[in-house]
N, C-alpha and C positions, 0 to 999 in steps of 0.2 A: 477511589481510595478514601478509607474512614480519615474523619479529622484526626485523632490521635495519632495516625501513621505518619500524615501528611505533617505534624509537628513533629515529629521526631527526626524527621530527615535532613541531612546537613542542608546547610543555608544553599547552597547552588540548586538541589533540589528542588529545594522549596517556591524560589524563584521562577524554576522553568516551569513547574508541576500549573498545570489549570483544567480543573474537573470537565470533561467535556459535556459540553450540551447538554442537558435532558432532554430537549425534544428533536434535535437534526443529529447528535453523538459530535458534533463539529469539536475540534481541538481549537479551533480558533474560536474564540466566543463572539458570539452577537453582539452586535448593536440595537439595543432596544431605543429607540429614537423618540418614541411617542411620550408628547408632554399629559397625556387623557389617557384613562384606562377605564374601560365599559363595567359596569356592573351588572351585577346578577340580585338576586334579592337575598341570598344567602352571604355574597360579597357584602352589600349592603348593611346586613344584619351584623355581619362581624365588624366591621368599620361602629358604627352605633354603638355594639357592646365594648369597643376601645382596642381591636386591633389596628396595628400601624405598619411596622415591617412585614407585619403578615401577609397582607396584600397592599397590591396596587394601587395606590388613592391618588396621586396628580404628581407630576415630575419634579414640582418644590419639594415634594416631603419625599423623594425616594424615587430610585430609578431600579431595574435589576442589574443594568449595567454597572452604576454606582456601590450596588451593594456588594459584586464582585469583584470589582476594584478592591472595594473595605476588607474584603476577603483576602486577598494576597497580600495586600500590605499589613495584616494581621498575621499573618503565616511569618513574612517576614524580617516583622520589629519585634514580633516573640509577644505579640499583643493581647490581652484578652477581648479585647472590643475596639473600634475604628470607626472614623466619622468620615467623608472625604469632604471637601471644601471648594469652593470654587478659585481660590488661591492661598499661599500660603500665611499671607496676613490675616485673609478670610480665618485660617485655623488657628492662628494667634488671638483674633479677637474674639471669635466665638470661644474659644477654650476658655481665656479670661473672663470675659464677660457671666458664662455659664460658670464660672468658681465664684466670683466677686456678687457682691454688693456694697452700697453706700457705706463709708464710714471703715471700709478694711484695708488694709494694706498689704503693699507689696513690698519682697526687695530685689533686687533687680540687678545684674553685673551692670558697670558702666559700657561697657564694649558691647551693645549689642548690635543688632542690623538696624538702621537709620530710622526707619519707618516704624520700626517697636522701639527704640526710644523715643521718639516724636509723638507715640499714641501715650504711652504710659506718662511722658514728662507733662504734656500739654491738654490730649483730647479727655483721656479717663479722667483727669481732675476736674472735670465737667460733672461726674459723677459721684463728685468727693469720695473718691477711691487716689491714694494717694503710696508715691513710690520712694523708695529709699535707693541708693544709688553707688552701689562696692563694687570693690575686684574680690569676686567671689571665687578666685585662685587664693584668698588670702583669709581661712576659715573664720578666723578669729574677726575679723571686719563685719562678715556676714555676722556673727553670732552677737557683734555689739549690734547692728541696728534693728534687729529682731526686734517687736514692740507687742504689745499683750493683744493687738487686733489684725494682726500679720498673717496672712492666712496662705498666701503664697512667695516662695523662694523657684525667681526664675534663673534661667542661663542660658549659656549654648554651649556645645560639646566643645564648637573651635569658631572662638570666636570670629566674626568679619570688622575688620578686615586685618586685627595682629594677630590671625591662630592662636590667642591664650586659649590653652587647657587646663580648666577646671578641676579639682581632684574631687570626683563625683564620689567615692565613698561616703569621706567627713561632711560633705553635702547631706544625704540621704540621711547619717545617722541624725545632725542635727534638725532636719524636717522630724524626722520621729518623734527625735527629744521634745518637740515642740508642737507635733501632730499638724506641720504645716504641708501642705501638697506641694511636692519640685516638679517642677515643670520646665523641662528642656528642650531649645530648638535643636535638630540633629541635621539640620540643613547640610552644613560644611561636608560632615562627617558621611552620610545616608548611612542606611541600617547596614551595609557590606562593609563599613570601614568603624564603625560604634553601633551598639543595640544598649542604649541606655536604661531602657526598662527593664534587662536582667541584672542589672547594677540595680536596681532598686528605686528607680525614678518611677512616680506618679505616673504623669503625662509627657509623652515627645509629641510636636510638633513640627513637620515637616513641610517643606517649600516641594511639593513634587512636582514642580516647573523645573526644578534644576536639575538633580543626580537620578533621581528617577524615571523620569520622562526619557532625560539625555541626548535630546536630538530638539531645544531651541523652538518646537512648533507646539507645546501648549501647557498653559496651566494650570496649577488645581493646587490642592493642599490636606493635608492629612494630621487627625488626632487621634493620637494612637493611645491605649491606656490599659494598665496594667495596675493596680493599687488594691491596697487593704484600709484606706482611707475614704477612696469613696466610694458609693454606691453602685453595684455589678452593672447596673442601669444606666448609670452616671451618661454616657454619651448619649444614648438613646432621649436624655431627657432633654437633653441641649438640644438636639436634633428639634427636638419641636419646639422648644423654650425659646429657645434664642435661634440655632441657623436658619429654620426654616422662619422667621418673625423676622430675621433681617435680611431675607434674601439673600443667602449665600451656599445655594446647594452649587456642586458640580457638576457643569455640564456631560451627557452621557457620553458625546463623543471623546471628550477630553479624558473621562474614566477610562475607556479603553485605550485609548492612545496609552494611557499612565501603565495598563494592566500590561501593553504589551512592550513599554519601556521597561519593567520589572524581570522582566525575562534575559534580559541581556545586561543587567544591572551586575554582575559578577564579573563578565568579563573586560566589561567599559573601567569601573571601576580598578580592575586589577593594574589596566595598562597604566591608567592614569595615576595612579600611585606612584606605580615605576618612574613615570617620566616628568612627574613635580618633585623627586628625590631626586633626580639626575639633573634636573634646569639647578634646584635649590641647590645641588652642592657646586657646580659651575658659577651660580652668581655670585655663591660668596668667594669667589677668587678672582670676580672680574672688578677691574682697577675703578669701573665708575660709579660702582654698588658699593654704598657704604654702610646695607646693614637688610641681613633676608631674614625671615619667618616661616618659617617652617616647623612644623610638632617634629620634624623625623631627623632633624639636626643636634648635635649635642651643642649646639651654641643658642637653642630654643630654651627662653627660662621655664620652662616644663615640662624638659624634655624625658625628663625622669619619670615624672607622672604621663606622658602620654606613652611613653615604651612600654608601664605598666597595665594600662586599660583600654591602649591602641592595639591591635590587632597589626592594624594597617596604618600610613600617618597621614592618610589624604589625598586628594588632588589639588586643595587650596596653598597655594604660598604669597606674601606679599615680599615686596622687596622696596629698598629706597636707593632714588638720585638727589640729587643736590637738593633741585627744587621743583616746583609744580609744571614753568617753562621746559622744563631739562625733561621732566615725567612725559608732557604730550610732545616734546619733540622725538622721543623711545617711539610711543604709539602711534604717531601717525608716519612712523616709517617701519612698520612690519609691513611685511605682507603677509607671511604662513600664518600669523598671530592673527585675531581679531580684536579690533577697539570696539570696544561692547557693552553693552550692560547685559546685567546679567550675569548666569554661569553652569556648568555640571553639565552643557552641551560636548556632541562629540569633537567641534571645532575647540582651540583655545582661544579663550577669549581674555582680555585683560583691562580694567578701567583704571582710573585716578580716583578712589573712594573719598578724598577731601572736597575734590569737584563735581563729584557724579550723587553717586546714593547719599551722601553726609552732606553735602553743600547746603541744606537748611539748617544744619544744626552749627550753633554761632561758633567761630573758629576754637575761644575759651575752652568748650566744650569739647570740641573735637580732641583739640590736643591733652585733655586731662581725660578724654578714651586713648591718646597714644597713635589718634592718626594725624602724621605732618601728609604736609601739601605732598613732597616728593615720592610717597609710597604711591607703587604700583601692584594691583593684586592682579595674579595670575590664576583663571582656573585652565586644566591642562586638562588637552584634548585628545584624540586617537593618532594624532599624529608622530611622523617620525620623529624620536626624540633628539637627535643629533640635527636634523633639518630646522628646529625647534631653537635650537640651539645656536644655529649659524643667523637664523632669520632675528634673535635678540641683539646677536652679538652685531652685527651689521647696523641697526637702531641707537643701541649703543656707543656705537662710534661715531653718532651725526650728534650727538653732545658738545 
């Protein structure tokens, strides 16, 4: 199938579709394994005169399993180009790294994932690259701390761990205004539930350890890019600038694990949608939940904007108890549930984000992101939803 068809085709398509083999016709694709690839004098010669992707040079700079991967998850985030990563902080920093240099600035939601507040607040100021810090649900915030050397406006679709939604329009138009690159994590969301770069987003960055994979055994990370800001090359460059200089390709088995978690990413997706709108509208009626999060609730502060730009409202919800004691005494009495880190597995899994992924960042802080001690975030799994259901509420009641 030509690429042009293979883009045209609804998203479930596009998912299951993988060009077979060129040399066995296999539907399932190889595993190319080898970190060495033999040359010939003509290989040789092309390599010298500055080919890269074109062939085989060593498993740091490129796999074909890895490039096939790139390939699907191009097909579909609706991408022009794609990088894959060896995780998804991996695709965070290299994506930054490869926009930034010394002296530029960033601005940044307050609510982001633990680990990319940690790196922006703390490690990147090592490089006098320095970050500004809003609810970029709140346009006018972002547009005050804009600065004349700002070169990137980051987010996330939904945020971890309150589900704030963004209203990525007045995002986009203001990067224009100001010819700065947005750069979104679609982590929460995966490309079945948001596709932020036909909104107009620069760069999405993806955890494809979570929604994508979907099954808990491996990870990787993806930069997916679409823009009239930068260079059609732009990934390509990074590829050798920066990922392949800091070690951080993806390994070739982990690419096809990722390729062949993309195949069932529609219908994992769908259920779990269903069944974090059915927990989320049950918890907000149970007597010891004092406050749920949800995009797909009308008691969500954006919930208007995600009805608009959501398709779909998620697998992710958090929810709150009294307090942190009250939170793991919930989780360590499920059974069906898992206490976990992590997420976008087919199992549900569920942490304490004040304790868990946020626990370095100093309490102050956390709570001027909006996460107290007694939120519990949920990602929801293949499970029966009513089972789901009984198995919270039984947790629930050792409060």
């Amino acid at each position: 199938m030509k690429k042009e068809k293979r883009q045209a085709l609804h998203f479930d398509s596009k998912a299951v579709y993988c060009p077979p083999d060129e040399a066995t016709k296999s539907i399932a694709p190889p595993i190319i394994m080898s970190s060495s690839f033999q040359y010939d004098k003509e290989i040789f010669q092309r390599i010298v005169d500055g080919a890269r992707k074109e062939v085989n040079i060593y498993g740091r700079c490129g796999n074909p399993t890895e490039y096939q991967f790139e390939e699907q998850m191009m097909m579909i985030e609706g991408a022009d180009a794609c990088l894959a990563t060896a995780s998804g902080m991996a695709a965070i920093s290299v994506s930054l790294l490869g926009l930034l240099k010394s002296g530029d600035h960033i601005v940044c939601d307050w609510t982001t994932y633990s680990s990319t507040h940690e790196m922006l607040d703390h490690r990147i100021t090592d490089y006098n690259i320095n970050t500004s810090f809003v609810d970029t649900a709140d346009i006018e915030a972002v547009r005050s701390a804009i600065q004349p050397n700002t070169k990137v406006i980051y987010f996330e679709t939904i945020a971890n761990p309150t589900m704030k939604v963004a209203a990525i329009k007045p995002l986009v138009e203001l990067a224009h205004e100001h010819d700065i690159v947005l750069v979104c994590d679609n982590t929460f969301a995966s490309p079945y539930v948001m596709r932020p770069l036909e909104l107009g987003v620069d760069i999405v960055v993806e955890s494809a350890t979570k929604f994508i994979g979907g099954h808990s055994d491996v990870i990787g990370g993806t930069i997916c890019m679409k823009s009239d800001k930068l260079p059609a090359d732009f990934l390509e460059q990074i590829r050798w600038n920066t990922m392949v200089k800091l070690g951080a390709p993806i390994a070739p088995f982990n690419a096809w694990l990722l390729s062949r978690g993309i195949q069932t990413l529609s219908v994992r997706l769908e259920r779990q949608c269903q069944t974090a709108m059915k927990l989320a509208t049950h918890f907000e009626r149970h007597p010891q939940i004092s406050k749920v999060w949800y995009p797909g609730l009308e008691s969500h502060p954006q919930y208007e904007v995600a009805r608009k730009q959501m398709p779909k409202f998620g697998a992710m919800l958090t929810f709150e108890v009294k307090d942190a004691d009250a939170a793991l005494t919930v989780l360590d009495n499920l059974d069906l549930g898992c206490f976990s880190a992590s997420l976008g597995g087919v199992r549900t899994t569920t942490q304490i984000p004040a304790l868990m992924a946020f626990l370095d960042i100093p309490k102050e802080q956390r709570l001027e992101m909006g996460i107290k001690d007694g939120m519990i975030r949920v990602s929801t799994g293949l499970e029966d939803a009513d089972d789901l259901i009984a198995d919270f509420d039984t947790a629930l009641d050792k409060i």
